[in-house]
C-alpha positions in Angstrom: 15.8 -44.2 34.5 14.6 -42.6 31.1 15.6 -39.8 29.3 12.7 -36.6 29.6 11.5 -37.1 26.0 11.9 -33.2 24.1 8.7 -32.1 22.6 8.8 -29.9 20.0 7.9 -26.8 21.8 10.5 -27.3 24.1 13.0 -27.8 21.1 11.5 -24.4 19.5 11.7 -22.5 23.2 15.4 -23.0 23.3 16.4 -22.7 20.1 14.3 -19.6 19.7 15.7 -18.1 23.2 19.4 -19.1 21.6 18.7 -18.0 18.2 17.6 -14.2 19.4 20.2 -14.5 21.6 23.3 -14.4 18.9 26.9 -14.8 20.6 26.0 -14.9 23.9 26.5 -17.8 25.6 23.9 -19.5 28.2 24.2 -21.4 31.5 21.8 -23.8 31.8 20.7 -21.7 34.7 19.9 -18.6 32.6 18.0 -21.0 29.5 15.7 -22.5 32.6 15.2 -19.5 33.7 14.0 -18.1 30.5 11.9 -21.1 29.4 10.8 -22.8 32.2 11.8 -25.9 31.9 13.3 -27.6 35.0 17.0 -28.0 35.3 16.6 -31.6 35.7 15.1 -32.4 32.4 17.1 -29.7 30.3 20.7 -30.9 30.0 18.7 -33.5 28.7 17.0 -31.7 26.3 20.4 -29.8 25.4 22.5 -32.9 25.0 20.0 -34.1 22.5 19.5 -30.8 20.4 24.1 -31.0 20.8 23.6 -34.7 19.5 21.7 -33.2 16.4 24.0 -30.0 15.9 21.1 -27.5 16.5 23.0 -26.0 19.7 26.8 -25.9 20.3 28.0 -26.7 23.7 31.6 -25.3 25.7 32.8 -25.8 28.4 34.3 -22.3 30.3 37.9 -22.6 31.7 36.0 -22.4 35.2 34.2 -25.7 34.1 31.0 -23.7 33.7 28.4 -25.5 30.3 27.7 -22.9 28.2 25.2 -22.9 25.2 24.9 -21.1 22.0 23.3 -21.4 18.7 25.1 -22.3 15.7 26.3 -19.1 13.3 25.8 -21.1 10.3 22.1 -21.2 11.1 21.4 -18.0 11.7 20.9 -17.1 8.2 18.1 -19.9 8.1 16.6 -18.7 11.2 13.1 -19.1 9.8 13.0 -22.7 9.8 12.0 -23.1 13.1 9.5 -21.0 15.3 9.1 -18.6 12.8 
């Protein structure tokens, strides 16, 4: 099967949702909800903006995936979507 490919409004819709959102971290749930991207494609997408450091990804104790964007790129914000 292959892999959704991430356009680069989709890269700039969760990063931007992640980016206004400092500190908090998102369920995939809560980011599809926001963007509307489908589930199925966006742990995809999220993997693949992990793989290139522009989203950090935990794991809760209750085995929940949460996402948030990177502090260290918060002061450079404008780089993207801006």
């Amino acid at each position: 099967m292959q892999q959704p490919h991430l356009s680069s409004e989709q890269a700039e819709q969760i990063i931007n949702l992640l980016r206004n959102n400092p500190g908090v971290e998102m369920t995939q749930s809560m980011i599809a909800d926001e963007t509307g991207i489908p589930i199925a494609e966006l742990a995809a997408y999220l993997a693949d903006l992990g793989d290139r450091d522009m989203v950090l990804h935990s794991t809760t104790p209750d085995g929940v995936d949460v996402y948030r964007f990177p502090p260290a790129y918060r002061s450079h914000s404008k780089i993207i979507g801006e």
